[in-house]
ZAGU-225042 format. One record per residue: residue in one letter; x, y, z of N, C-alpha, C, CB in turn. Coordinates in steps of 0.1 Angstrom, whole numbers, plus 5000, padded with zeros to 4 digits. Glycine has a CB too. Example, Ala and Ser with C-alpha at 12.3 -4.5 7.8 and 13.67 -1.06 7.14 Angstrom:
A513249435078512349555078513249675078511349555090/S512849785071513749895071512950005079514149945057/
This chain:
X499952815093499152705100500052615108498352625089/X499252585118500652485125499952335124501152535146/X501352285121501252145117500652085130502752075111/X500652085144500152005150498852005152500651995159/X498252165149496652185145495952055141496352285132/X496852035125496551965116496151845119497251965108/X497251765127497151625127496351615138498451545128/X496151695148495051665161493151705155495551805178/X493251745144491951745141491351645126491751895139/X492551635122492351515109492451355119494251515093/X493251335127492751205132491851215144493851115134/X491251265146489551285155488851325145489251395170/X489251305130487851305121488251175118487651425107/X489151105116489150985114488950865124490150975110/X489050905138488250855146486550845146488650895155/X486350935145484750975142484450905131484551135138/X485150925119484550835109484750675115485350865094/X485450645118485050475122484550455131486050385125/X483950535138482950485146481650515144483050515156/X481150605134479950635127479750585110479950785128/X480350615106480850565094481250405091481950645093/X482050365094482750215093481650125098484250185103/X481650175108480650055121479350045109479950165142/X478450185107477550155100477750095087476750235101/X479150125079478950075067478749865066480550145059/X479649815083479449715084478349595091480149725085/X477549735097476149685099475249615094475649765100/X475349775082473849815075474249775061473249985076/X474849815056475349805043475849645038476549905042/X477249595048477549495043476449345050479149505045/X475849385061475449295069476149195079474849235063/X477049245082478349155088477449095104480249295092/X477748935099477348905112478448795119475848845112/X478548795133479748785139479448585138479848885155/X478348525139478048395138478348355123476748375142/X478448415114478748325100480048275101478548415086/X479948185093481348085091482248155085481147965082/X483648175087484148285075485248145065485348465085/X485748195055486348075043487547985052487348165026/X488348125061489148025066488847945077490148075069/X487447935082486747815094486347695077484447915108/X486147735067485447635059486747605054484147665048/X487147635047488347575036489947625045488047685016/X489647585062490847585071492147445062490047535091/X493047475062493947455056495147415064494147545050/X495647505071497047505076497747575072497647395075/X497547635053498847695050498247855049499547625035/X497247865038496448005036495348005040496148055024/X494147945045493347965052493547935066492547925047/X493748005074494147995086492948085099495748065085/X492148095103491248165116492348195124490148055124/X492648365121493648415131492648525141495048515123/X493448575150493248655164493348765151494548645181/X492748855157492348965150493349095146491249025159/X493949075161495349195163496349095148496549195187/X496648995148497248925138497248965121496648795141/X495548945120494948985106495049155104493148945106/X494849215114495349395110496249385110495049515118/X497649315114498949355116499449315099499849265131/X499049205093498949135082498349235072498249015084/X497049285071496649345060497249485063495249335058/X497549545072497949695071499049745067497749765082/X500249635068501449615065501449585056502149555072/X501049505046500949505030500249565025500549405024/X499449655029498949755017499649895022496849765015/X500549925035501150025027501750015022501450095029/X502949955025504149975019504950105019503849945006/X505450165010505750265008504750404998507050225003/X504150344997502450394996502050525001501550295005/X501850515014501050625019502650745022499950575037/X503850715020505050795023505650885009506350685030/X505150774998506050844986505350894976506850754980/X503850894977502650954971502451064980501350854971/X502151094991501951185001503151304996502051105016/X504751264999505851314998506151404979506751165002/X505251334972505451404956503651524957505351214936/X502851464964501751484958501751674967500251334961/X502751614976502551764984503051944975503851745000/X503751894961504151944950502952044947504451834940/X501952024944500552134941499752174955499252054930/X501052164969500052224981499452154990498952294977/X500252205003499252075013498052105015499652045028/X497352165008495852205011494952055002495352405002/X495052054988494751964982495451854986494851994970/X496951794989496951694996496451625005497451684997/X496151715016495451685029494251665027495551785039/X493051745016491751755017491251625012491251875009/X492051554999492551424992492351304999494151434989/X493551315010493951215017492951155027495051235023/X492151295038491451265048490151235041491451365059/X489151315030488151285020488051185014488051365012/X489751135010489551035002489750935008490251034992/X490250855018490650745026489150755037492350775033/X488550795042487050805044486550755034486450945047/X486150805023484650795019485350675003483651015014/X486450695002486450574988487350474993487250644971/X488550525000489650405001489150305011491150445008/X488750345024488050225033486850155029487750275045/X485950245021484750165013485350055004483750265002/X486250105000486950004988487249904995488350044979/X488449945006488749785014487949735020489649755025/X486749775026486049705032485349635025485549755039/X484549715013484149625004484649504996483949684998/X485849504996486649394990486649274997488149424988/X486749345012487149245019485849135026488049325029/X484749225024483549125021483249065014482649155020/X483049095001482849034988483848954989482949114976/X485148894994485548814992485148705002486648844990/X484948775012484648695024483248615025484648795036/X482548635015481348625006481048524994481248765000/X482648454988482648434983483848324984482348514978/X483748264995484848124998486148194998484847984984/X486548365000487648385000488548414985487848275008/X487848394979487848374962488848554962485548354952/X489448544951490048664949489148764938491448644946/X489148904937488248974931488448884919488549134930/X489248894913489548864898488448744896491348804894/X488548624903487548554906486348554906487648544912/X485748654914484548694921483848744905484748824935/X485048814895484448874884483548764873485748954877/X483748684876483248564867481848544871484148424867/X481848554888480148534893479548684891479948474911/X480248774893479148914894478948924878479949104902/X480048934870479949004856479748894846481249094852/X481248884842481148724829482848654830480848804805/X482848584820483948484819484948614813483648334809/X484148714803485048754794485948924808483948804774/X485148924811485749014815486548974826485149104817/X486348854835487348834842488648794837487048764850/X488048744826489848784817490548864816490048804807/X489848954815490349084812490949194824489149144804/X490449144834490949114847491649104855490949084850/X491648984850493748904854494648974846494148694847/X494248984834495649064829495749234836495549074811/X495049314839495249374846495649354854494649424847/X495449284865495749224880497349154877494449084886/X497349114870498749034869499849114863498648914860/X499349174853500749324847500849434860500049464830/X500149464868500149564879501349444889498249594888/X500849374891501549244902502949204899500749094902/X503149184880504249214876505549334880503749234867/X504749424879505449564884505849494896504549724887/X505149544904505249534919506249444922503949494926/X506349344919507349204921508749274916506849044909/X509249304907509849334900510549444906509149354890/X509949584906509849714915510349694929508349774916/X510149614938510149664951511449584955508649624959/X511749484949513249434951513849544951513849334941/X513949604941514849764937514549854947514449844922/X513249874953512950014960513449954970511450084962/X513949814980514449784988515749824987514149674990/X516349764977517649804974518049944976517849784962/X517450044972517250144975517850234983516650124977/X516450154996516750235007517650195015515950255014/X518150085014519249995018520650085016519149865009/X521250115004521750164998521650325009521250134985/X520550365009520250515016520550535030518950545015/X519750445036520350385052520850275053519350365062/X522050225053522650125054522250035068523850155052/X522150185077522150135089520150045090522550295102/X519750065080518349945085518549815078516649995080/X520049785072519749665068519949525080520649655057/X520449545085520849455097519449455102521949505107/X518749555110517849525113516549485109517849565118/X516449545095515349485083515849335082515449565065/X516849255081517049125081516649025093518249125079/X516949145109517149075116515649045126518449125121/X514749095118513649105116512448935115513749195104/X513048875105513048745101513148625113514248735093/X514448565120514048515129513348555139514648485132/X513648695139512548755154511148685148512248995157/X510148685140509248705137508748555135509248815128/X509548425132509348345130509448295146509948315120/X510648345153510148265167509248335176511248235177/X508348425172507548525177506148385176507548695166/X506048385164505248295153505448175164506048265135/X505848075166506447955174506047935188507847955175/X506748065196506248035212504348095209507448175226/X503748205204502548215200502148075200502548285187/X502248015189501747925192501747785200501847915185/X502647785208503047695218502347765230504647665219/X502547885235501847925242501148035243502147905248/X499748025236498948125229498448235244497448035217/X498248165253498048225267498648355268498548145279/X500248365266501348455267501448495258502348425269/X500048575248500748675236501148805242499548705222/X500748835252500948985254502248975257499949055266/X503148885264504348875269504948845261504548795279/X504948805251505748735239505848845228504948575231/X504548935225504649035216505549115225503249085211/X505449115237506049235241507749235238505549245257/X508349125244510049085242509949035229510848945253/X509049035216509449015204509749205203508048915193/X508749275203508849465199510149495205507449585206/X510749455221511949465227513249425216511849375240/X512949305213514149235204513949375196514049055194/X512849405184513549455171513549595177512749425154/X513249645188513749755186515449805188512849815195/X515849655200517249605197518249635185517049485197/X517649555176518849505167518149675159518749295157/X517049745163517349945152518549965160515950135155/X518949985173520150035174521149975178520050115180/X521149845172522549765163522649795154522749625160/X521349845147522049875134522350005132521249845122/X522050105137522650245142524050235140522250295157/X524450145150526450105154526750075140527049935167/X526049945133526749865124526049845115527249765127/X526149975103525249965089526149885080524850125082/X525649825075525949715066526349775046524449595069/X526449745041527349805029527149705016529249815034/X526549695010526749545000527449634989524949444992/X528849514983529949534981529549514963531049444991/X530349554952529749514940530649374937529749634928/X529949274932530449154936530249074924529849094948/X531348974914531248984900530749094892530748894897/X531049224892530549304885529449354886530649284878/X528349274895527149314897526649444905526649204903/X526349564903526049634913524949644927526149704907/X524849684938524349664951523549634947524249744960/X522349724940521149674936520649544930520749744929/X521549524921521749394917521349264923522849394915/X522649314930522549164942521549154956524149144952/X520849264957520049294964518549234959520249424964/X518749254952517349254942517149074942517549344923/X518149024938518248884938517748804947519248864938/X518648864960518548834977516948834978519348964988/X516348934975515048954980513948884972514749104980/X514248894961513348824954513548674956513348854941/X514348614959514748464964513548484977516848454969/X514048564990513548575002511748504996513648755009/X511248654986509848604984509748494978509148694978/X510148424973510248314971509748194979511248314969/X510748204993510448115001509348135009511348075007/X509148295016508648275024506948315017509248345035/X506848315005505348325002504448155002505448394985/X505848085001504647955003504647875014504747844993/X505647995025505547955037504047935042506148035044/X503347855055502147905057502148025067501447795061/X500948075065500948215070501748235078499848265074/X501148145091501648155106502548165108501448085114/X503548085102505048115103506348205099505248035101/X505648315091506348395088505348525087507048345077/X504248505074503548645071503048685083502248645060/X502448635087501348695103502248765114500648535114/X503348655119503648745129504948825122503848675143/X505348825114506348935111505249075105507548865098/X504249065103503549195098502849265111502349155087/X502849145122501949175137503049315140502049015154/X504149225138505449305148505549465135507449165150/X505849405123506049535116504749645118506249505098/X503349585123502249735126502449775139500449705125/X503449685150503849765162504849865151504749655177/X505849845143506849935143506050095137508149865133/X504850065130504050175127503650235141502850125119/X503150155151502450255158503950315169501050165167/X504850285172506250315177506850425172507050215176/X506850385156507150505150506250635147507550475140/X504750625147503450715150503450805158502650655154/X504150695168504050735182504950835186504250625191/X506250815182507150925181507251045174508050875177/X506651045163506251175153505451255160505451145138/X504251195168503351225172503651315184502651125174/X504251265190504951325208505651425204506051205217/X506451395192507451465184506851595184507551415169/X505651625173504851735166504451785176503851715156/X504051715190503651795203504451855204503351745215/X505651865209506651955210506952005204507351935213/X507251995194507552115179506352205176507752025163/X505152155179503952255178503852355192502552155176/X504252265203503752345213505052525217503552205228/X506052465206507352555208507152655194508952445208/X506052605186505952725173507352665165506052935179/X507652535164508552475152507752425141509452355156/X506552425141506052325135504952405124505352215146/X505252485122504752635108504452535094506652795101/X503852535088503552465078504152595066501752415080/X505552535060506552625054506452615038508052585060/X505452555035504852495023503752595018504252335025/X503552655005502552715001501352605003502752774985/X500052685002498452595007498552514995496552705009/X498352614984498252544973499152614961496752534970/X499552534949500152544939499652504924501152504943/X499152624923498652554908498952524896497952584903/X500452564894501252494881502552524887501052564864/X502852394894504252384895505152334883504552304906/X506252404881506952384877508052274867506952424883/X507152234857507152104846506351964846508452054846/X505652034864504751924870503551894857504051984887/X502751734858501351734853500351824859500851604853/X498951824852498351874859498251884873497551864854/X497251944879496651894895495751774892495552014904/X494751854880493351734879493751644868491451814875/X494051524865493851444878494951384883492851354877/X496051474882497151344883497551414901498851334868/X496351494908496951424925496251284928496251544940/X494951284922494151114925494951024917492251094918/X495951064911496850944908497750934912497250934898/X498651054919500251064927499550984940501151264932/X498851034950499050974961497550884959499251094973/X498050804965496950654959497050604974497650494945/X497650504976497750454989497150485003498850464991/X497750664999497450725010495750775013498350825010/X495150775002493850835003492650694993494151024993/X493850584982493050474977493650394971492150514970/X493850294968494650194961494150074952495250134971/X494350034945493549914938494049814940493449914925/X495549824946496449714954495549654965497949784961/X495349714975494549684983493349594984494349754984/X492349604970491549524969492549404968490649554958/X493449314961494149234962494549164969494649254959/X494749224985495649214996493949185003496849385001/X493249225003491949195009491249065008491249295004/X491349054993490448944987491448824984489749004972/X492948844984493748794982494148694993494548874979/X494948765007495148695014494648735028496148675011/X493648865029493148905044492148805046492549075044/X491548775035489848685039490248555043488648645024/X491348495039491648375037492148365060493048365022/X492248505063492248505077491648505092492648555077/X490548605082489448685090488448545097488548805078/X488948515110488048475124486748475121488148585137/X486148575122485048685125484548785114485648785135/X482948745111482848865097482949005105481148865087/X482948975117482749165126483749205125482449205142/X484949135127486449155123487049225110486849035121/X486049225103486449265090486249435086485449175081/X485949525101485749705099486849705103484549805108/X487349665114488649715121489249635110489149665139/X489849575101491149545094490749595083491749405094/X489749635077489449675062489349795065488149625053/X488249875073487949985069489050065082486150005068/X489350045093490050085104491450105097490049975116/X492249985088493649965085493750085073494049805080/X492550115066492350235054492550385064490450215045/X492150405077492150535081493350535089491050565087/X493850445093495050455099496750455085494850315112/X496350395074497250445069497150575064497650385062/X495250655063495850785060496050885073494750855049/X495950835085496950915093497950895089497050895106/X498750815087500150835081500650895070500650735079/X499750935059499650975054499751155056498950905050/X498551145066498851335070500351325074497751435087/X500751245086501551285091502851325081501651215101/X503151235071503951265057503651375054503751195046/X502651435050502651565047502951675057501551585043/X502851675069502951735074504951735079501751705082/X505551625075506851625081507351715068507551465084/X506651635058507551765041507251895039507151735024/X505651915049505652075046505652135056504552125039/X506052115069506452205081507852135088505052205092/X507851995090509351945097510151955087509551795103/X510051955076511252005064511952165068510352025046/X511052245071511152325075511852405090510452315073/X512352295096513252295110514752265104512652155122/X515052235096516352255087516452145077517652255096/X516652195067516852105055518752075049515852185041/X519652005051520552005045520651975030521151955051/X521452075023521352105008522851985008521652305001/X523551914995524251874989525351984995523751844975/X525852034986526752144993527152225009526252244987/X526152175015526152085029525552275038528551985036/X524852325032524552475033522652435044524452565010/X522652455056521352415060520152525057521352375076/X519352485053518452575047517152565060517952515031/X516252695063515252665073513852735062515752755092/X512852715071511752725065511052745052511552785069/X510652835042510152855033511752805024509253005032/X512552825025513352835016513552665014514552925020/X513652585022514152425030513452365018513452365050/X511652405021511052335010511152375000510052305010/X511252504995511452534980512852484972511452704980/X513752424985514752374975514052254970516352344981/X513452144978513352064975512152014966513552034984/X511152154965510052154956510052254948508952154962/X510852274943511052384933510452384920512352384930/X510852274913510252184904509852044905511052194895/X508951954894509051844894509951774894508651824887/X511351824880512251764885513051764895512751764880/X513251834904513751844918513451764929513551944921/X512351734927511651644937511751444929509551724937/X512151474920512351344911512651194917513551374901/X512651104913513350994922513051004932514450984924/X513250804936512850744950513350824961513650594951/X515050824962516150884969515451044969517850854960/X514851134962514851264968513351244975515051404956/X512751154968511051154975511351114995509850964964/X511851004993512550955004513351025013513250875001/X513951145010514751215021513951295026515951275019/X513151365018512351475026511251385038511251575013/X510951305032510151265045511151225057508951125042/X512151195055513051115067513551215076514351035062/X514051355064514451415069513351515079515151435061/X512351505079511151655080510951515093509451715063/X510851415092510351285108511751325114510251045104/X512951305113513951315119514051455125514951265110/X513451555121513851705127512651685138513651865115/X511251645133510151605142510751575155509251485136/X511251415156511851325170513051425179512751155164/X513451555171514151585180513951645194514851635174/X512751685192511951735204512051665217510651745200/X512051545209512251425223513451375228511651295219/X514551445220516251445228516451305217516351395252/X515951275207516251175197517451275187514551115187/X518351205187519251245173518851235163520151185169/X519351375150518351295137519251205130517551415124/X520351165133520551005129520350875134521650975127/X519750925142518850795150517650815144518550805168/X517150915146515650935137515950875126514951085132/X516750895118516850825105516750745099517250825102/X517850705113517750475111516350475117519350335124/X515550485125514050495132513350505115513550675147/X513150595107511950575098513250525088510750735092/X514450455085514750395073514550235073516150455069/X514550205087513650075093512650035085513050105105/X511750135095510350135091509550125077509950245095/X510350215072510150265055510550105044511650435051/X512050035051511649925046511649815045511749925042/X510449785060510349655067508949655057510249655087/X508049805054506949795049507149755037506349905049/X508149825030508549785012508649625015510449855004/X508949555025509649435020508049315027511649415030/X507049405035505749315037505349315025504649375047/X505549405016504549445003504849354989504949624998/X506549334992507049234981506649084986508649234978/X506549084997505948935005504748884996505348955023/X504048985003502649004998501948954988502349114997/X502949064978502849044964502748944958503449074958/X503948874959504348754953503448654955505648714956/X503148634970501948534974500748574962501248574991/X500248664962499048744953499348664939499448964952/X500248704935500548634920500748504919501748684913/X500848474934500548304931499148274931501248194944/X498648324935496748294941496548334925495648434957/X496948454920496648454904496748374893497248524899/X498148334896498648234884497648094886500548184885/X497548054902496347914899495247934898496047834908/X494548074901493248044900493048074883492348134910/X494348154874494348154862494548004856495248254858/X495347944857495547834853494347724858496847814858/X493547744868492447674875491047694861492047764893/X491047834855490047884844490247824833490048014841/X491647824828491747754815492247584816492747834806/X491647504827491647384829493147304825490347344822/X494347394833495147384837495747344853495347454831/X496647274855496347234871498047274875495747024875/X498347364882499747414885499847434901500047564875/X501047334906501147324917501447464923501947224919/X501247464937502047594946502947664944502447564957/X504447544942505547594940505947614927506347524947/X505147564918505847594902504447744901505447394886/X503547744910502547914907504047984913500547954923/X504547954922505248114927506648084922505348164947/X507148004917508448024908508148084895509047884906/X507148064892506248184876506148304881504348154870/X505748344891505448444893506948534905503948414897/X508148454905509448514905510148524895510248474913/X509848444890510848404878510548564864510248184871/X509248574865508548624855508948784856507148594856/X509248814871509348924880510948924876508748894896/X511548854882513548864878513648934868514548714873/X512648894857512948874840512748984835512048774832/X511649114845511449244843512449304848510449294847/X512749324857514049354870515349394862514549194882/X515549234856517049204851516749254835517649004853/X515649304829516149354813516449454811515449364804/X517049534818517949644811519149604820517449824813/X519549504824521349494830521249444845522249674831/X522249404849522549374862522549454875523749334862/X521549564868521349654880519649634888521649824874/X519249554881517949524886516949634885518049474900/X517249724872516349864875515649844865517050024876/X515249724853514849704846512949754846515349584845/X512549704856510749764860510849884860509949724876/X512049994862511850124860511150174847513150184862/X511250084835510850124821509250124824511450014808/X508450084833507150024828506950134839506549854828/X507750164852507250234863505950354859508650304871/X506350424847505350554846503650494845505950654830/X503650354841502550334840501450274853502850274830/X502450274864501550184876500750314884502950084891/X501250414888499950504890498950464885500050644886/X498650494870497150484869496350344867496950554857/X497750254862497150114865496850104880498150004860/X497250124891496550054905495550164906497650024921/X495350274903494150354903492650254893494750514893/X493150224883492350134875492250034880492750114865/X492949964891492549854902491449924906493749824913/X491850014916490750064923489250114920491150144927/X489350154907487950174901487450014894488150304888/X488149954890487849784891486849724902489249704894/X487449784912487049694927486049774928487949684941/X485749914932484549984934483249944924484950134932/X483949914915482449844902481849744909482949754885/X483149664911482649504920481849534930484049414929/X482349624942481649654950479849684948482349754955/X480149764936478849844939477849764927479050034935/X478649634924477649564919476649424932478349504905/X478049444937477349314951476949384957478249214963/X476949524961475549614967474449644965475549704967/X474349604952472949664939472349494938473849754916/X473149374945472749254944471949244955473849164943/X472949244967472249274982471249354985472949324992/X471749514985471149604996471049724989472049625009/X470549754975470049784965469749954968468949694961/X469649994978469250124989470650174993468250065004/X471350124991472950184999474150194986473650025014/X473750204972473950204963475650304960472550234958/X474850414962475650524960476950514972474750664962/X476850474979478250434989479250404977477950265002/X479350334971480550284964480250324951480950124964/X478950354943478850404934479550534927477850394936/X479550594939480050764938481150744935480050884951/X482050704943483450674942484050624933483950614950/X483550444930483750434913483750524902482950364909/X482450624898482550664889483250844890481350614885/X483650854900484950984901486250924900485051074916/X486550774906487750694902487850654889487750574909/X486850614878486750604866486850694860486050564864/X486650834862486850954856488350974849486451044866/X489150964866490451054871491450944864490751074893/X490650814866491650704857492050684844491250604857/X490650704836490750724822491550864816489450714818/X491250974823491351114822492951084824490351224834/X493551034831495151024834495750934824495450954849/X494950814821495650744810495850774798495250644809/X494350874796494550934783495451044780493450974778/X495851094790497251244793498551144791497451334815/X498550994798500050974796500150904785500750904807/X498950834774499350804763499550954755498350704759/X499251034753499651174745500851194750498851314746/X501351154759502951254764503651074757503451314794/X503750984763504150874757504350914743503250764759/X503550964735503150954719504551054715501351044713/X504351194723505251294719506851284724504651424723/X507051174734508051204740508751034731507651234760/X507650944720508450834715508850754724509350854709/X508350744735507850634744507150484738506750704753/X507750444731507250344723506450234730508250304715/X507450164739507150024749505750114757508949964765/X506350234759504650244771503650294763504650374787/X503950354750502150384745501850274741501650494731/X502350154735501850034733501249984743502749954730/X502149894757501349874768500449904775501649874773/X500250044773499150154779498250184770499650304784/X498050144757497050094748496650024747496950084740/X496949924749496349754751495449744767498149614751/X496049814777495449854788494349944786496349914796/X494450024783493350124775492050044773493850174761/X492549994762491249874753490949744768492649754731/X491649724772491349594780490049704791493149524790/X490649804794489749874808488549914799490650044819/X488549964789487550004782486449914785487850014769/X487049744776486449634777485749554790487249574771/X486249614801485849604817484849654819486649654827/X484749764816483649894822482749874815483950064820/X482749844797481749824790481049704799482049804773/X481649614800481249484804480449514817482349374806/X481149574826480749624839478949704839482049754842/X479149814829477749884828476649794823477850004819/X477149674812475749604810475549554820475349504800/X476149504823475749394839475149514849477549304849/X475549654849474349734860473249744858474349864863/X472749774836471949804834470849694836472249874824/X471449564833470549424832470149404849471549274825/X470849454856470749424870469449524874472449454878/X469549634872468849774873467149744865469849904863/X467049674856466149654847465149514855466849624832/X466249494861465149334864464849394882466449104863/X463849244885463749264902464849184909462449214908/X465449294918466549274926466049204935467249394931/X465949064940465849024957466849084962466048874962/X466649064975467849104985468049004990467749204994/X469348964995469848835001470648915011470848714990/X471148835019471848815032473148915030472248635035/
């Protein structure tokens, strides 16, 4: 099969779907009308509720919910076959992941902007939005914690994107400035802001940067520090001056870099490079979990996320102009990361395949390229091996275009983690909006800056417990698959109870999806508490028991509230 087949007919189904699909889900379904007030015209602020230009709010929500998301789920999940990955990604980012964001991103918009966790107290009860936050906040935990390190990382991997992942910052703040001084000239200003950072990628090509180990601390270490400080400040920055337009400019570097794979695979397809060198499917690889259900748990991002509801309800509503605004950045920003998503698959299971270099420095081509690298589960293991196959399978892609693949390299090791570092931004903001509106419930009153110093501080404290290497969140890591899956089936409940409130006839839209996301979630949690059990995983069968009992306690809570809802007469409202 040739990979450029692939991607020219998966995104003209994903075009298709947003213009049949999306449009009507925000028609008919949600009722989106372009005259309603949205939270950030009512509760306009200055800092988080802000009424942005639209290109602004997609550049903002699409850049925090991937992250590294749709690259490193895509990149493991291709392990049982790009047939089931692909079928996954384009099925599942259609019909559950963009219903999910979109739906979030109403319901919040619906609700003064309020975050799901929130919203759970008006749809369901007090007790379960309890139950809620602690979900929401041990996932957010991770994440805070985690992504300092996965920066570190890649830092560490491409040296050459640190300079320009840094130099990223002022670009984006004086991007932010003349914007606003002279809003007339965005097209001219975005334009010599995308000029600068494409600049300082090949400064940093010349001059990759190296962090040195410094009092004993190693790279990661001090890395991790650096960054988590960064989120620090710039989460209680107000939007405009940092989140907005540094995420505007990081969804140009998506579509630049899109754009190149894309032009790329033309040429590699139109020359017969582009063979898809990967078996269709694999049904017991090699020490791997099952298929069912742990591909609806490997690749998430790319096909659904529970993160996302967060990022939606969190800080997208608090933006959104326009309720019409809300298909293009919810349901539009869901299909365009699972184009990125094919295209990942398609660089690990056919541009892997244009030559793979082994350790031993031996270049390997086609069927063989990926079988080194997917041989087994453990082979494919870790950030660092998940991470090269895609860089490397994009980097063989761009060569078509007279790109070097160490220019390609620094091109997606940029990219790969300008996104990790929107996502820790993101986050951290997220766990501030958590910690007050938690502290807001139990009639506690906690300022801005003491919410997001709890919610770094709390984050360091995971990071830094196993040593000065900052790899401490690696202990809990096995458990965030199915916890942000269990986000996601969270939110689909939500959804499909403000559906069954409203528009009582359009039911099964989010209904379906919840309860196959509820399935694949429990079905996975209950696989990794038995391997936890046998393998004396002590810290995670505990944690993932108490999670257990808490989601139990959600859903139970969740179904009376359908059945009492189902039993009585539904009006329909607006």
């Amino acid at each position: 099969m040739n990979g450029l087949l692939i991607i020219v007919v998966t995104y003209i189904g994903f075009l298709l779907a947003y213009r049949w699909y999306g449009q009507r889900l925000g028609a008919t379904v949600f009722g989106l009308i372009a005259s309603n007030k949205t939270p950030a015209h009512v509760h306009h602020d200055g800092r988080d509720f802000v009424p942005s230009k639209k290109e602004l709010v997609f550049g903002h929500h699409f850049t925090s919910i991937a992250g590294t998301g749709p690259i490193v789920g895509p990149a493991i999940g291709v392990i049982w076959g790009w047939v089931p990955a692909l079928i996954w990604v384009v099925f599942g980012s259609i019909f559950m992941g963009a219903v999910h964001d979109l739906g979030a991103l109403v319901v919040s918009l619906r609700h003064d902007g309020r975050s799901i966790c929130d919203i759970v107290n008006d749809l369901v009860s007090k007790r379960v939005q309890q139950l809620v936050f602690f979900i929401v906040c041990l996932a957010l935990w991770i994440v805070i914690a985690i992504f300092g390190l996965v920066i570190a990382i890649i830092f560490h991997l491409f040296p050459e994107s640190v300079g320009p992942v840094w130099a990223e910052i002022p670009i984006a703040i004086a991007f932010g400035f003349f914007v606003r001084r002279h809003p007339g000239q965005f097209k001219l200003i975005s334009a010599l802001a995308i000029l600068a950072m494409c600049m300082v990628v090949a400064i940093g090509h010349w001059f990759p940067i190296t962090m040195p180990i410094i009092f004993d601390i190693p790279a990661t270490g001090t890395w991790t520090v650096l960054l988590l400080t960064y989120a620090c400040i710039a989460s209680v920055l107000p939007v405009q001056t940092l989140l907005q337009p540094r995420d505007y400019l990081n969804a140009w570097q998506l579509v630049i870099a899109l754009g190149l794979l894309l032009v790329g695979a033309v040429g590699c397809g139109l020359m017969g490079n582009l063979t898809m060198v990967a078996p269709a499917v694999v049904a017991e690889p090699m020490g791997a979990p099952a298929m069912m259900p742990f591909l609806f748990i490997t690749i998430a991002c790319g096909a659904i996320s529970g993160f996302h509801s967060l990022v939606a309800s969190g800080t997208t509503s608090k933006q959104i102009n326009s309720e019409t605004d809300a298909v293009s950045v919810g349901f539009g920003s869901m299909l365009i990361e699972g184009a990125l998503a094919v295209m990942v698959i398609v660089a690990c299971c056919a541009g892997i395949g244009m030559g793979y270099p082994t350790d031993s420095g031996t270049l390997l081509m086609g069927e063989m390229a990926w079988q080194s690298h997917y041989a087994s589960w453990g082979a494919s293991a870790g950030l660092a091996s998940k991470l090269h196959a895609v860089v490397v399978g994009s980097a063989n892609m761009m060569t078509s275009l007279g790109i070097s693949q160490s220019l390609g390299i620094v091109i997606m090791g940029v990219f790969i983690a300008s996104f990790a570092g929107t996502t820790l931004d993101t986050s951290t903001r997220l766990q501030r909006y958590m910690m007050t509106e938690l502290s807001k419930s139990l009639g506690i009153k906690l300022s801005i800056m003491n919410a997001t110093l709890l919610a770094v501080f709390t984050g360091a404290l995971l990071a830094f417990s196993s040593g000065a290497s900052g790899k401490g969140a690696l202990q809990l890591w096995p458990l965030f698959g199915a916890l942000n899956q269990l986000l996601a089936s969270i939110g689909l409940g939500l959804i499909t109870l403000y559906i069954l409130k409203t528009r009582p006839r359009f039911i099964m839209v989010s209904a379906l999806p919840f309860l196959f996301m509820l399935v694949m979630t429990l079905w996975a949690s209950g696989y990794n508490q038995v391997q936890f059990y046998v393998n004396q995983q002590w810290l995670l069968l505990g944690i993932n028991s108490l999670v257990l009992v808490v989601a139990v306690g959600i859903f139970i809570g969740t179904f009376h509230c359908f059945r009492s809802m189902m039993s009585s007469k539904i009006p329909t409202i607006r």
